[in-house]
N, C-alpha and C positions, 0 to 999 in steps of 0.2 A: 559635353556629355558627362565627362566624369566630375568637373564643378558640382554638376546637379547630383549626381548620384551617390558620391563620397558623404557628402552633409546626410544626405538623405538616409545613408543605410547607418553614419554616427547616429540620428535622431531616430530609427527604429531599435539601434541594441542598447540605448537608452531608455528606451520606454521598456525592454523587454527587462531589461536589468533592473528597473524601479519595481516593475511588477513582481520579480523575481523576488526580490527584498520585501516589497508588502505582504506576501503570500506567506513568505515564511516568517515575518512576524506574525503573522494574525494566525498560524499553524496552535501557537500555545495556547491560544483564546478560544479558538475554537475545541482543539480538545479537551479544553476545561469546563468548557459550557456545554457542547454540543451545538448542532446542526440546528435545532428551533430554538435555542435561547439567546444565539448570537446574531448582532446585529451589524451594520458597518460601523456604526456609533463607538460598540463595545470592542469593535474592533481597534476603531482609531484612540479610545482612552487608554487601550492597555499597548502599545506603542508610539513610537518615536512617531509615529506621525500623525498632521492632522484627518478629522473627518474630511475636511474638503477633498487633500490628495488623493484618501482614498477611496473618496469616490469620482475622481478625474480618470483614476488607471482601471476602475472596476465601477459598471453600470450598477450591479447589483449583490448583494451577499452570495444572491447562488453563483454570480461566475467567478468572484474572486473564491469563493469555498473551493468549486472545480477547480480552479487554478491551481491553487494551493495543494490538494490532494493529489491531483495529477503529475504535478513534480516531487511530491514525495514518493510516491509510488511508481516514479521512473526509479529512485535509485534500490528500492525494496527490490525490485527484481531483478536488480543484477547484484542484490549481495548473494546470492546462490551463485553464482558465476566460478568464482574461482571453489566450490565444491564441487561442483559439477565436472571440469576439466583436470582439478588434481586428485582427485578421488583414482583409485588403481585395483578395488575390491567391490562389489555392492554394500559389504560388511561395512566399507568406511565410510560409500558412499553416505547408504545409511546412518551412521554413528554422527555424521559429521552436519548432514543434512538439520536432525532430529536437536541435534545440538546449538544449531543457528537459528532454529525456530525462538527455540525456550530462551537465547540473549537478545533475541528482539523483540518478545512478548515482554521481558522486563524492561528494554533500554525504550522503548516506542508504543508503550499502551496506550498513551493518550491517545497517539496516530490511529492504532488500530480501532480501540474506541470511538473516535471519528468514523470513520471507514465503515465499521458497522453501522453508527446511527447514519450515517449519509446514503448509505444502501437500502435500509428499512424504508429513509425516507421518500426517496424514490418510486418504491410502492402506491404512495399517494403525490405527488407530485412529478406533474408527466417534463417538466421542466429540466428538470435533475435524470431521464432514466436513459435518454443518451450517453451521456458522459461516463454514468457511470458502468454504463455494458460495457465501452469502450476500456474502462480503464479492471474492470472484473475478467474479460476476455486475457488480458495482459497479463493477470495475475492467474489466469490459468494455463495458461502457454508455459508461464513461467513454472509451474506445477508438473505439467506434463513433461516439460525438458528433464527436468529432475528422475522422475516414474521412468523416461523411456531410455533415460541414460543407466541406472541401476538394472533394467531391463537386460539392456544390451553387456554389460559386465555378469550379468548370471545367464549369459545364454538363455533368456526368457523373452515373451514376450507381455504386455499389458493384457489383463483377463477383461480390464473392461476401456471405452472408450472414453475422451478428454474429457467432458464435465462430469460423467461420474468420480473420475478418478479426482478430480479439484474437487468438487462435495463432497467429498468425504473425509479429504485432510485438509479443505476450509473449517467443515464443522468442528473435526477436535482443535482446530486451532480457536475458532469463535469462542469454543464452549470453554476453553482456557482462558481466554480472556477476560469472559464473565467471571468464571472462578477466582482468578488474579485480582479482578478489581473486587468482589465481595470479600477479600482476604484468604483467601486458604494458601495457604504456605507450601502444599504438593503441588499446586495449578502448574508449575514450571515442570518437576518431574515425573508427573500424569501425563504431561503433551509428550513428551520425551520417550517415554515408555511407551505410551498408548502408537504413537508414530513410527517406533523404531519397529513394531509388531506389527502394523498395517502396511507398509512399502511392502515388504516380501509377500504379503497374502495378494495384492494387487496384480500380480503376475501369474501368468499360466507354463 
């Protein structure tokens, strides 16, 4: 039994590790391109590996894009983590939160750029709108942790319920985004601002 299964479970965190590696090479390609200009082709010339490989570990652009998005976006939501748990104010919560928005709209715009075109595209491609509920739902969990922990430190509660509260501090983040890549030089401390004023009105 264990002859069989030792090999077995080295040959699946092999393939899961190769996949893991293709996905975040093809991360830079894709947010340079976007969701319809890239292809596995363009994937495989702008990294270490061939077209063939990758598409041995990946049927098609859309489930290595999924891939790939979906493991960046596991570790997006737990950089709130230790904001969340060291925070000992709402004041800080806030300050700190608002603060980690605006270093990862600079360090990871492509991602997000990604993120948005992949979502849009979803609207017409019924392909893509699993995955990516799945992985929106995640990002607003991750939102709501945040709102209901600032909450609980101002003896308040949320005035309104979980997707309102994530559309409304997705949107100033989107609309930052847009700004950041058209160039305006405030986009960072607009988000910053605009966010540090919004958590507190969220609460009743």
């Amino acid at each position: 039994m264990t002859a069989v299964t030792v090999p077995a479970a080295r040959g699946a965190a092999k393939t899961d590790a190769r996949r893991a590696e293709l996905a975040a090479s093809a991360l830079q390609t894709l947010g340079e391109l976007g969701y319809a200009r890239t292809s596995l082709r363009e994937i495989a010339q702008n990294s270490p590996f061939s077209h063939g490989v990758v598409h041995y570990y990946f049927d098609s652009k859309v489930e290595l894009i999924i891939h790939a998005v979906r493991e960046y976006k596991k570790v997006c939501v737990t950089r709130y983590d230790d904001v969340v748990e060291e925070s000992q104010t709402p004041e800080e919560l806030g300050q700190r939160f608002s603060e980690r928005l605006v270093q990862t709209l600079h360090d990871d715009i492509a991602m997000h750029r990604l993120w948005y075109d992949l979502r849009t595209a979803a609207m017409y491609e019924a392909e893509l709108r699993d995955d990516v509920i799945t992985i929106d739902n995640t990002l607003e969990a991750m939102v709501w942790r945040i709102v209901t922990r600032f909450a609980e430190l101002a003896g308040a509660t949320p005035a309104y319920d979980e997707p309102t509260t994530y559309t409304l501090i997705d949107g100033l983040f989107e609309k930052a985004v847009f700004a950041h890549l058209a160039g305006d030089p405030q986009a960072g401390a607009d988000l910053q601002a605009r966010v540090a004023g919004l958590v507190p009105a969220l609460l009743r």
